[in-house]
MIDOSE-1310 file (N, C-alpha, C; in nm, 2 decimals, decimal comma, always signed):
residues 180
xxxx	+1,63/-2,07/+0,01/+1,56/-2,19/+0,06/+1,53/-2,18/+0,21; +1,58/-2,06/+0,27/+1,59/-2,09/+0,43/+1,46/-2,03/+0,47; +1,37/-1,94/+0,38/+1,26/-1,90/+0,41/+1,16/-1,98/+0,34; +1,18/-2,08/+0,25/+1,06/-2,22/+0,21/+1,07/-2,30/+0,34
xxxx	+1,20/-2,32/+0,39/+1,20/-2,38/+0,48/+1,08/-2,39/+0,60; +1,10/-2,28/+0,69/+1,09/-2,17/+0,75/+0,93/-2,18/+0,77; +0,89/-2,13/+0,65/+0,77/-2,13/+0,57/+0,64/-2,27/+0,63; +0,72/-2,37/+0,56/+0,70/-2,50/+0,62/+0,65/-2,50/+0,75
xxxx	+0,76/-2,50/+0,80/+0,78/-2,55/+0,95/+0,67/-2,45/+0,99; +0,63/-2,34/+0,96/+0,51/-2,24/+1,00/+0,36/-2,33/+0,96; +0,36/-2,35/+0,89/+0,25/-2,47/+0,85/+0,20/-2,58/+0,92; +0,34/-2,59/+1,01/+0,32/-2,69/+1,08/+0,30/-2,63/+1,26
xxxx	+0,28/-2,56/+1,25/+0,26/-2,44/+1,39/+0,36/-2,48/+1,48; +0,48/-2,42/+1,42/+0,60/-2,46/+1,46/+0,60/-2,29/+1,50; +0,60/-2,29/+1,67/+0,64/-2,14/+1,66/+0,79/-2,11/+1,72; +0,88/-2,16/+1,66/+0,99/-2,12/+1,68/+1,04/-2,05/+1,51
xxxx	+0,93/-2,15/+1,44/+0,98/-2,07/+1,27/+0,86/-1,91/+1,25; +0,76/-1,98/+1,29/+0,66/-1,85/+1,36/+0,77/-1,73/+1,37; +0,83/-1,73/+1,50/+0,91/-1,62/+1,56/+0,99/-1,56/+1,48; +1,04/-1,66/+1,37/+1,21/-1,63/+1,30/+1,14/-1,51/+1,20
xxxx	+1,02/-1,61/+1,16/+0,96/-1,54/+1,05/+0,87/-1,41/+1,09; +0,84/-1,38/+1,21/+0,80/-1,27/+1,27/+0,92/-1,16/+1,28; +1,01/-1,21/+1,34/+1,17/-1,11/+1,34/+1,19/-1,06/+1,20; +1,20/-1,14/+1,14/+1,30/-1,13/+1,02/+1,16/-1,00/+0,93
xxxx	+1,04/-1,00/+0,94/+0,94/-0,91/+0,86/+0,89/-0,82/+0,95; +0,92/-0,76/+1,07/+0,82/-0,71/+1,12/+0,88/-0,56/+1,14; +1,01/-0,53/+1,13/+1,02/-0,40/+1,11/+0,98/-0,35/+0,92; +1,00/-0,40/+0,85/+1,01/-0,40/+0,75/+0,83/-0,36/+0,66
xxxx	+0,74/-0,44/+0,77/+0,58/-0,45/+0,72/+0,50/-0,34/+0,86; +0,60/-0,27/+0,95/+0,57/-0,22/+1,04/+0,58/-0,06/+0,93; +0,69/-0,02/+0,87/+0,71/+0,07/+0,75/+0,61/+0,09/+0,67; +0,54/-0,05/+0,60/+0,44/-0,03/+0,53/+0,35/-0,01/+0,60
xxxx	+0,29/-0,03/+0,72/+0,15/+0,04/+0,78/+0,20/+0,14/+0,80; +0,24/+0,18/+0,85/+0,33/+0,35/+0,89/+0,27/+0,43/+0,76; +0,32/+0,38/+0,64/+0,27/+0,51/+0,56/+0,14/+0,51/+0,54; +0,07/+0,42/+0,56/-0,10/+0,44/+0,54/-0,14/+0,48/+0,66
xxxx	-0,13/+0,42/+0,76/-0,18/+0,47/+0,86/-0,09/+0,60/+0,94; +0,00/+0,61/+0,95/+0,06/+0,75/+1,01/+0,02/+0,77/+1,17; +0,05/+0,66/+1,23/+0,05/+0,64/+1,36/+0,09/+0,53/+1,40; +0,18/+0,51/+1,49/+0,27/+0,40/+1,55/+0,13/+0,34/+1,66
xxxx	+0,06/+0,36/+1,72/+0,01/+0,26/+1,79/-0,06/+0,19/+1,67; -0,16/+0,23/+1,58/-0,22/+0,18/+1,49/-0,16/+0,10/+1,39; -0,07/+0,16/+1,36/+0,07/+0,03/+1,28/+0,10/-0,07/+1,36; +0,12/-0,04/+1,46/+0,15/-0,18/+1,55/+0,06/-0,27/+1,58
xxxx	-0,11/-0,18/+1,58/-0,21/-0,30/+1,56/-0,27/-0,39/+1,44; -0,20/-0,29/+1,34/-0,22/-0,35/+1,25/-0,13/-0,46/+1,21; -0,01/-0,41/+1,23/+0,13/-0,50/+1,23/+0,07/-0,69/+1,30; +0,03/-0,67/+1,40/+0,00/-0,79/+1,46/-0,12/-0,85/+1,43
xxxx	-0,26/-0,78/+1,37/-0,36/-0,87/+1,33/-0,29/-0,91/+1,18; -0,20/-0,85/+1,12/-0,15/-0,86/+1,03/-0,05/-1,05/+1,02; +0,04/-1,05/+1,13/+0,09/-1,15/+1,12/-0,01/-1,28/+1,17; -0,12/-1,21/+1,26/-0,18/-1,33/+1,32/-0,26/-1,40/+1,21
xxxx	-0,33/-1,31/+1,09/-0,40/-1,36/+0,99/-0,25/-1,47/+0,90; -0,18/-1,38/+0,87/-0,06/-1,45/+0,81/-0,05/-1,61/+0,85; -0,05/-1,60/+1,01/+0,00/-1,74/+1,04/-0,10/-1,85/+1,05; -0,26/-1,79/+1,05/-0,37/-1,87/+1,05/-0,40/-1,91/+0,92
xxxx	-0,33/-1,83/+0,76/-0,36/-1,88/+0,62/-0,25/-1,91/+0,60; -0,14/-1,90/+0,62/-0,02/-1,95/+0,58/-0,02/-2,13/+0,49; -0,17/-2,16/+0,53/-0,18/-2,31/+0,40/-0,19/-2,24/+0,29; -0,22/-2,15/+0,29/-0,28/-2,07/+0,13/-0,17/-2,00/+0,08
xxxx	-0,06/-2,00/+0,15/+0,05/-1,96/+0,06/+0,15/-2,04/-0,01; +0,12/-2,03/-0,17/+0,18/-2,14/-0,26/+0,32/-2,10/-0,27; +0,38/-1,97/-0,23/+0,51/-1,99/-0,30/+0,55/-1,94/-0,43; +0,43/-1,91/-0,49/+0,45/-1,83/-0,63/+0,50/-1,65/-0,64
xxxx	+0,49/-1,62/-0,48/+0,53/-1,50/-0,49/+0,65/-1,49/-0,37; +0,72/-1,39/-0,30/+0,79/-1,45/-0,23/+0,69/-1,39/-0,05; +0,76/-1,46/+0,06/+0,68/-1,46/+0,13/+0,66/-1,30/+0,22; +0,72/-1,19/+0,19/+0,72/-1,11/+0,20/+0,63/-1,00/+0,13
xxxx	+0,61/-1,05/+0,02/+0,54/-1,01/-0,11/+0,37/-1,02/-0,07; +0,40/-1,14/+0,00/+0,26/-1,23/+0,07/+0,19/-1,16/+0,15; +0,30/-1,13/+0,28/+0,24/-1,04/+0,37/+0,25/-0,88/+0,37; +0,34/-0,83/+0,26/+0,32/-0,74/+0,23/+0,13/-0,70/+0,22
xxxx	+0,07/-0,80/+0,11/-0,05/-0,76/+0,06/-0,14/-0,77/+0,18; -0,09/-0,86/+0,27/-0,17/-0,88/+0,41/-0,21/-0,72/+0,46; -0,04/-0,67/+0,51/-0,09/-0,55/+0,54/-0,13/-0,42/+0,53; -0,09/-0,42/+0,36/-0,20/-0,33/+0,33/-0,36/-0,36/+0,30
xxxx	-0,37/-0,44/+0,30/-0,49/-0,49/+0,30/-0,57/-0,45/+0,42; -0,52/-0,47/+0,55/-0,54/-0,46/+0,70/-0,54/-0,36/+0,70; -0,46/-0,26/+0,67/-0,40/-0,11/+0,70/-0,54/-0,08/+0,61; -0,57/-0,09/+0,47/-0,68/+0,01/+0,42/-0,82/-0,06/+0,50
xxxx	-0,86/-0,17/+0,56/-0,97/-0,23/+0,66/-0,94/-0,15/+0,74; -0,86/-0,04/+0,80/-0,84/-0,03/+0,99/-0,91/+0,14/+0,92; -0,87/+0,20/+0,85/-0,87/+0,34/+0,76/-1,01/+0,35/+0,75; -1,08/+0,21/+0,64/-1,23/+0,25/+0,60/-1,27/+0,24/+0,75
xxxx	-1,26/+0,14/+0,89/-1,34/+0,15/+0,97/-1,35/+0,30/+1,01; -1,25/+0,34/+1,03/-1,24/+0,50/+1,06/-1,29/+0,60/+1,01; -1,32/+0,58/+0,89/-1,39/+0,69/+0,79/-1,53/+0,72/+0,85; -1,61/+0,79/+0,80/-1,74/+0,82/+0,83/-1,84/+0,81/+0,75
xxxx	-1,81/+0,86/+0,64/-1,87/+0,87/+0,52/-1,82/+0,80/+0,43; -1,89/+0,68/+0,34/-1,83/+0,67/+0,18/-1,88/+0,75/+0,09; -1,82/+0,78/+0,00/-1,89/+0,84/-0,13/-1,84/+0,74/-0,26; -1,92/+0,71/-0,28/-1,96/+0,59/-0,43/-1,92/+0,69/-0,56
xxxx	-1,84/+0,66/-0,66/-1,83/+0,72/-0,79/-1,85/+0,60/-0,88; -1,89/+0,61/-0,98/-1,92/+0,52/-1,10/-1,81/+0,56/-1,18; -1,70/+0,53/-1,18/-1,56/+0,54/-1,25/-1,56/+0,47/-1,42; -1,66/+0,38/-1,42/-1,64/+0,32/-1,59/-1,65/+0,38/-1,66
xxxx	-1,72/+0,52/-1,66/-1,78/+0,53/-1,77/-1,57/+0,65/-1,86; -1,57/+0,67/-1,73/-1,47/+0,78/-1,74/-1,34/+0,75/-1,90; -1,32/+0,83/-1,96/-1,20/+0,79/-2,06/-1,13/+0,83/-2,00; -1,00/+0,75/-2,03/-0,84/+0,75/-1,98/-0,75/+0,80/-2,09
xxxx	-0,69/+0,88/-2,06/-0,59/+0,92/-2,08/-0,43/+0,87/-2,01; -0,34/+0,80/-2,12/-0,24/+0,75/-2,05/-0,11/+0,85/-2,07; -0,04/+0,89/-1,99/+0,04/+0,97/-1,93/+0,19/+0,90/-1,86; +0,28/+0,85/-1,89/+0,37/+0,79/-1,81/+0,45/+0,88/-1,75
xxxx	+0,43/+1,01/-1,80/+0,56/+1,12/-1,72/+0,58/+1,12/-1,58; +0,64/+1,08/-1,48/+0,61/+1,08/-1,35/+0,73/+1,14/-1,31; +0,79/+1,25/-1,41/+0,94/+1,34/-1,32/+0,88/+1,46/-1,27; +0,94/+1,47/-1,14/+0,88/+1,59/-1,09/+1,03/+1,69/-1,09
xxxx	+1,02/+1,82/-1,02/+1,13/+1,86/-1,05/+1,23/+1,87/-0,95; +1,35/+1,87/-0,97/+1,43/+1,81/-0,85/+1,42/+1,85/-0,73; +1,43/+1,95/-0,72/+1,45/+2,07/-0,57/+1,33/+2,06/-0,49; +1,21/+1,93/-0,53/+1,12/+1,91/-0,43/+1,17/+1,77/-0,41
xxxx	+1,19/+1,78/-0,28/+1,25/+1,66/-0,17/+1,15/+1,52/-0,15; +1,17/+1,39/-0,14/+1,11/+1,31/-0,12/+0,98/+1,31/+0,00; +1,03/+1,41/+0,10/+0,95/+1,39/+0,20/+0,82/+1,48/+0,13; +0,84/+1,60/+0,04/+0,76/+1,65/+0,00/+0,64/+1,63/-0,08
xxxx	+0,70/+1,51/-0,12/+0,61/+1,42/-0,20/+0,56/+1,32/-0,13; +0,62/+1,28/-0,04/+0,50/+1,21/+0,04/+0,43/+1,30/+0,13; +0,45/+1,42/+0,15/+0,33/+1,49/+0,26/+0,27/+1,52/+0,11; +0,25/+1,54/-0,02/+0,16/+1,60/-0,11/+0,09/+1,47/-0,11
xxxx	+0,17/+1,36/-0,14/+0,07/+1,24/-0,15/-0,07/+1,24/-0,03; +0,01/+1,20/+0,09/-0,08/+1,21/+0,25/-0,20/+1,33/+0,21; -0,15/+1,47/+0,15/-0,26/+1,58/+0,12/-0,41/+1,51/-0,02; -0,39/+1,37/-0,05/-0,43/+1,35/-0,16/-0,63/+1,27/-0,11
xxxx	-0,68/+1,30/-0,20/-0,83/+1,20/-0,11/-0,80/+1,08/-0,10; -0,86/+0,99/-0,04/-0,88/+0,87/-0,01/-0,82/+0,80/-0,12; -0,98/+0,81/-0,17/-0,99/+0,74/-0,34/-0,84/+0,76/-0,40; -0,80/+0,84/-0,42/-0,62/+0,84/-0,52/-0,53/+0,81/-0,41
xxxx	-0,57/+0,85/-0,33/-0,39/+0,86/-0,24/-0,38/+0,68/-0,24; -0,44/+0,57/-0,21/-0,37/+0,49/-0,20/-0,36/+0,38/-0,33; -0,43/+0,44/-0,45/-0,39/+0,37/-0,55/-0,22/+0,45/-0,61; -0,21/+0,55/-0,57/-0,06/+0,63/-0,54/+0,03/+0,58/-0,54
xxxx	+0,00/+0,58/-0,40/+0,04/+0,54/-0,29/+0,17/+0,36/-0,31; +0,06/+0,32/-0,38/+0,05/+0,15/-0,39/+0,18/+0,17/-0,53; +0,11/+0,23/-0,61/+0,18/+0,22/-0,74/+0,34/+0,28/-0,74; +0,32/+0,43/-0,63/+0,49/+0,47/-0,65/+0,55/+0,38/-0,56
xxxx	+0,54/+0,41/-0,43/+0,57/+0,36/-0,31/+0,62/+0,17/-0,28; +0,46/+0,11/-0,34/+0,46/-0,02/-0,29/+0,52/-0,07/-0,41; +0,52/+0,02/-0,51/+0,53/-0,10/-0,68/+0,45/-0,18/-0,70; +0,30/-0,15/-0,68/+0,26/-0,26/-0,78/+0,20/-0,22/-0,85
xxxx	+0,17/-0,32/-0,94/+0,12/-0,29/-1,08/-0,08/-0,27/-1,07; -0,13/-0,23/-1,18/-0,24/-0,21/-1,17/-0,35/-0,34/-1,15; -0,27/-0,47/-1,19/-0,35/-0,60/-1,13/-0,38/-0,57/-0,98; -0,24/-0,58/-0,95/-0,25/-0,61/-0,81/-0,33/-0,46/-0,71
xxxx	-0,30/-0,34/-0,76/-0,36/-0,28/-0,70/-0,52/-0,30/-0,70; -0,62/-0,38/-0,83/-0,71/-0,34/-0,86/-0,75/-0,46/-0,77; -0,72/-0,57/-0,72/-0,73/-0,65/-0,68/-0,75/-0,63/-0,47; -0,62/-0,54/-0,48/-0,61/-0,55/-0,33/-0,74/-0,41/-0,30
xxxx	-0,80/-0,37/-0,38/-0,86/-0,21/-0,32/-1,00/-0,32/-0,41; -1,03/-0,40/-0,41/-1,13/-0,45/-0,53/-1,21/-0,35/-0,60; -1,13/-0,33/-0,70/-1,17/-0,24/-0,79/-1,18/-0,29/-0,92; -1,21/-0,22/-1,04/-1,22/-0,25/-1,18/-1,08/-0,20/-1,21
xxxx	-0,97/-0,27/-1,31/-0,87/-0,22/-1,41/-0,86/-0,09/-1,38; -0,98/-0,06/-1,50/-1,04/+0,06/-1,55/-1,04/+0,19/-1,45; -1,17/+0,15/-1,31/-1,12/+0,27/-1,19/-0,95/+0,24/-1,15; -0,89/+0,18/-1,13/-0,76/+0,17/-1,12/-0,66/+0,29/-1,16
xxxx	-0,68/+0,25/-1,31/-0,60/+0,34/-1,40/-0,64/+0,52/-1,38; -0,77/+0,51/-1,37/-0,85/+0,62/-1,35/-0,77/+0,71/-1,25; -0,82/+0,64/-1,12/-0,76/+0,68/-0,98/-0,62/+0,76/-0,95; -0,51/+0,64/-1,05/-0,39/+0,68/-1,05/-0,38/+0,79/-1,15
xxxx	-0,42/+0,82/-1,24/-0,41/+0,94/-1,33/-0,48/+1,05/-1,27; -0,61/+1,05/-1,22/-0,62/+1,17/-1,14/-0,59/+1,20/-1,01; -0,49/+1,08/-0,94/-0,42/+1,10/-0,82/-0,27/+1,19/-0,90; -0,22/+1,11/-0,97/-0,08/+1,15/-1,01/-0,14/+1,31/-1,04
xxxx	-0,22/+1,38/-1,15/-0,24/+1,49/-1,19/-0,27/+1,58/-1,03; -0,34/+1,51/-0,96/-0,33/+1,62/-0,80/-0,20/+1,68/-0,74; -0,17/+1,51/-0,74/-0,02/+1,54/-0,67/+0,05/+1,62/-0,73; +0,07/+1,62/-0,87/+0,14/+1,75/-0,96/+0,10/+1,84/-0,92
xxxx	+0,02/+1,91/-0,91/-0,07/+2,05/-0,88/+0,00/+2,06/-0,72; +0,00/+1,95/-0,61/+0,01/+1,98/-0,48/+0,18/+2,02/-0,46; +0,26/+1,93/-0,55/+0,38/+1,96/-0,59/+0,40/+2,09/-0,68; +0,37/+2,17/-0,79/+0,35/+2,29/-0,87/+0,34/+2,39/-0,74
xxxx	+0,25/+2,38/-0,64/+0,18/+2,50/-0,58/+0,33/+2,53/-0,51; +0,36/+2,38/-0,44/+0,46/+2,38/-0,38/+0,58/+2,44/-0,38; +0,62/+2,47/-0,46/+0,74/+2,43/-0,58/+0,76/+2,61/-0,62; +0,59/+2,64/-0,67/+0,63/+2,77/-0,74/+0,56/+2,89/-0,64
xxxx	+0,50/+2,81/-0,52/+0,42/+2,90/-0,42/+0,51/+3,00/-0,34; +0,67/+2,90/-0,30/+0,74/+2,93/-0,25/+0,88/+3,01/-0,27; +0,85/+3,09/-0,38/+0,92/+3,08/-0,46/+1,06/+3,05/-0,49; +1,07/+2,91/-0,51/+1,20/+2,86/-0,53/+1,25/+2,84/-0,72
């Protein structure tokens, strides 16, 4: 209750709950820009337009999810806005037409180390790495991914199946390149 509280009192541009609620999330959502972005000044700027949007919608937060959850979505949201600005090029794919194949095996084999899977992830394009990304990493589900990247279901599922199948290959090369 101490963060509905909290919460509140932020509503009411109370910045002493402001602060609490800045402390208590900002190493924690500073992590999640870090892995999209992969640079500390850039996380940090994201980190902050991140809370400042937070504290200017904060009427729009009902409570139905928890408030971490909330700005979780804030900063990845911000973090893939700071990415596209940076990009140069888009390339458009028409993803509907594609059939899906569903696959839930996601064990890789032991003696490749977590860090290794996130540098194969980071090795991944755009397009997959952060529906990936989202799905191992952040946990969420394909709603929520398809929603925060505004996508269709459909490219969703897509993305993550031909992301997951890269990463295997980037993991495989890895794995049997070296030979271990």
């Amino acid at each position: 209750m101490f963060q509905l509280d909290v919460v509140e009192q932020c509503k009411s541009n109370d910045r002493k709950a402001q602060l609490a609620l800045y402390k208590q999330y900002c190493d924690g959502m500073f992590c999640v820009a870090m892995r999209f972005l992969k640079n500390t000044d850039d996380a940090e700027d994201v980190l902050q337009e991140s809370f400042i949007k937070a504290f200017q919608k904060i009427h729009q937060f009902k409570g139905d999810v928890t408030f971490g959850a909330w700005l979780k979505r804030i900063v990845i949201n911000k973090s893939i806005d700071f990415l596209k600005t940076k990009r140069q090029k888009i390339i458009q794919l028409d993803e509907s037409y594609m059939h899906l194949e569903v696959d839930d095996d996601w064990t890789i084999e032991e003696h490749i180390s977590l860090e290794e899977v996130k540098d194969a992830i980071d090795q991944l394009s755009e397009r997959y790495k952060y529906v990936v990304m989202m799905f191992l990493v952040e946990g969420f589900d394909h709603d929520e991914i398809s929603q925060v990247l505004n996508i269709t279901g459909s490219a969703c599922r897509t993305r993550l199946l031909r992301g997951k199948a890269q990463l295997k290959e980037l993991l495989k090369e890895k794995g049997y390149g070296t030979g271990s």
